[in-house]
N, C-alpha and C positions, 0 to 999 in steps of 0.2 A: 504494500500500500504506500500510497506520497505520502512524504511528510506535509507539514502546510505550507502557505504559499512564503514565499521569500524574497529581500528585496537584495538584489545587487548592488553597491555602491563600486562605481570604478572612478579612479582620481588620476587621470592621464596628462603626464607631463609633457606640454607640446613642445616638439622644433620647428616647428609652421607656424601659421599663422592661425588664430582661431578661423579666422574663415575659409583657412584653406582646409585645416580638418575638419569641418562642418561640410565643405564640398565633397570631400573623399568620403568620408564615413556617409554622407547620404548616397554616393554612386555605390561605392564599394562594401562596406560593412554591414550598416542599416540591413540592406536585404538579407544579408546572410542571416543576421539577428529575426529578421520578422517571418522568417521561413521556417523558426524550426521551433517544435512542439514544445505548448507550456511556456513562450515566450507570451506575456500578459501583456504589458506595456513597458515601454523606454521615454524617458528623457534625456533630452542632453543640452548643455550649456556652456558656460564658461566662467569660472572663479572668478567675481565684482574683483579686483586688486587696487586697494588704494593709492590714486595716482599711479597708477602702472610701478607700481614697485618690483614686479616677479617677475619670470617668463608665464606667460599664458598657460593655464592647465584647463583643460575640459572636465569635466565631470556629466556620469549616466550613471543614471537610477535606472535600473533591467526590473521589472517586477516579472517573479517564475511563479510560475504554478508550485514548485518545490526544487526542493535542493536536489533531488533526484534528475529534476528536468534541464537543471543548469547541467547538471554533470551527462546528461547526456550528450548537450551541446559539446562539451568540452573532450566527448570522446568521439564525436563524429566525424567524417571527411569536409562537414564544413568549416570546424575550426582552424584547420591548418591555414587555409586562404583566410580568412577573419583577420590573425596573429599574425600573418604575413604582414599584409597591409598596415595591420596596426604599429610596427615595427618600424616602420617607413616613417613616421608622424609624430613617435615620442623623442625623447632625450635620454632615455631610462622606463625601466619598468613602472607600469602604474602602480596604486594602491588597490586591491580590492578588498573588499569586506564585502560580508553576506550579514542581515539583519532579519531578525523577526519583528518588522514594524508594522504587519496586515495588510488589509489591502487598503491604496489610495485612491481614494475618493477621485471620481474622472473631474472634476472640479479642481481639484489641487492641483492633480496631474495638466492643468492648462493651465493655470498661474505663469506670473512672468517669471518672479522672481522665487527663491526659499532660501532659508539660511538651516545651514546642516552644522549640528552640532554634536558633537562627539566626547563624553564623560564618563566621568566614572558612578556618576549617581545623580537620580536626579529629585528634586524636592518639593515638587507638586504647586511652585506658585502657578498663577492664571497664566497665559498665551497673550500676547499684547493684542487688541484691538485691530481685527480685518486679518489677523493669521488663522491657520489651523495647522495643525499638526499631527506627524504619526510619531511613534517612540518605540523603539524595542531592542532586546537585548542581541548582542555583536555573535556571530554562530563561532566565529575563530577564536575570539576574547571574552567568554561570557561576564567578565568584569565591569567588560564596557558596554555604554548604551548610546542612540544615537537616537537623535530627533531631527526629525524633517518638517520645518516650520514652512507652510506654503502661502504666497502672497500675492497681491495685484501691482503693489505699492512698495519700492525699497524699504520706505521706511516702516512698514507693516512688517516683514522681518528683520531689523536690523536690531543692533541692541538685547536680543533675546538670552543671549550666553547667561546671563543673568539667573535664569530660571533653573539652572543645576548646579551642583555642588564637582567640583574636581573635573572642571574643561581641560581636554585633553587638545581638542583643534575645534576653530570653529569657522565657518566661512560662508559668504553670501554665491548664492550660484542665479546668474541671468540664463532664463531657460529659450533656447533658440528651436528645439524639433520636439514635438511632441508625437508621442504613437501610441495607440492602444489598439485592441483587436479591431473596434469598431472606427477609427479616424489615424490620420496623420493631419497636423496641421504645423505649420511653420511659423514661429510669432516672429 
């Protein structure tokens, strides 16, 4: 039997341009991703960076049907081509984590922006005004927890780190491709 559904966090460190891995990953990857069983819906975007302080890193939220159905992607003939291409685009390997945060609401999952939060506990104040959020505990780290604050408005997430105790990372993400079984839309 599946376990339950799961969220993939992937934190890809660019050598491009965000707009140039937003062009690739929609020719090239995207499809590979929306083709194979148990893929629910993807986001992707790009880390807000204060005054362009960093190099650009993308980040996707992959919602799976279970941990089961990622790992089947990961053993198929499509992942080779997927990791190919992705290889071409970073600086270094990404970050992944897998999260038990449920399922997102197709409403969040179109927000522009979210601020992801990553700690070691968190201590139940309120959500700031025009956010929502999922939370759940890290599948690799069960120590750690992450929330996925979702917004219309930067400043409906921003500032939110607040709300747990022992931030580990915390960062705003501008969301540019949205997919779910039933849409793709581009913001």
């Amino acid at each position: 039997m599946a376990g339950p559904q799961i969220t993939e966090m992937v934190q890809n460190p660019l050598a491009v341009s965000f707009p140039d891995f937003l062009r690739v990953f929609g020719e090239k990857m995207e499809p590979i991703l929306l083709a194979q069983p148990g893929m629910l819906s993807i986001v992707t975007g790009v880390v807000v960076a204060p005054n362009g302080q960093h190099e650009p890193v993308a980040v996707s939220l992959t919602q799976w049907a279970s941990l089961e159905a990622h790992d089947a992607f990961l053993k198929s003939p499509s992942a080779g081509p997927f990791f190919e291409v992705a290889k071409t685009l970073l600086t270094g390997p990404p970050t992944i984590n897998h999260y038990k945060i449920g399922e997102v609401a197709p409403g969040s999952l179109r927000s522009r922006y979210s601020r992801i939060i990553k700690a070691s506990a968190l201590d139940g104040r309120k959500l700031s005004d025009g956010a929502t959020g999922n939370f759940g505990h890290c599948v690799e780290r069960p120590e750690q927890m992450a929330m996925v604050l979702f917004g219309d408005a930067l400043h409906s997430v921003e500032g939110a780190s607040d709300i747990f105790e022992g931030v580990l990372e915390a960062f705003t993400v501008e969301w540019h491709i949205h997919h779910s079984n039933e849409s793709v839309s581009r913001l």
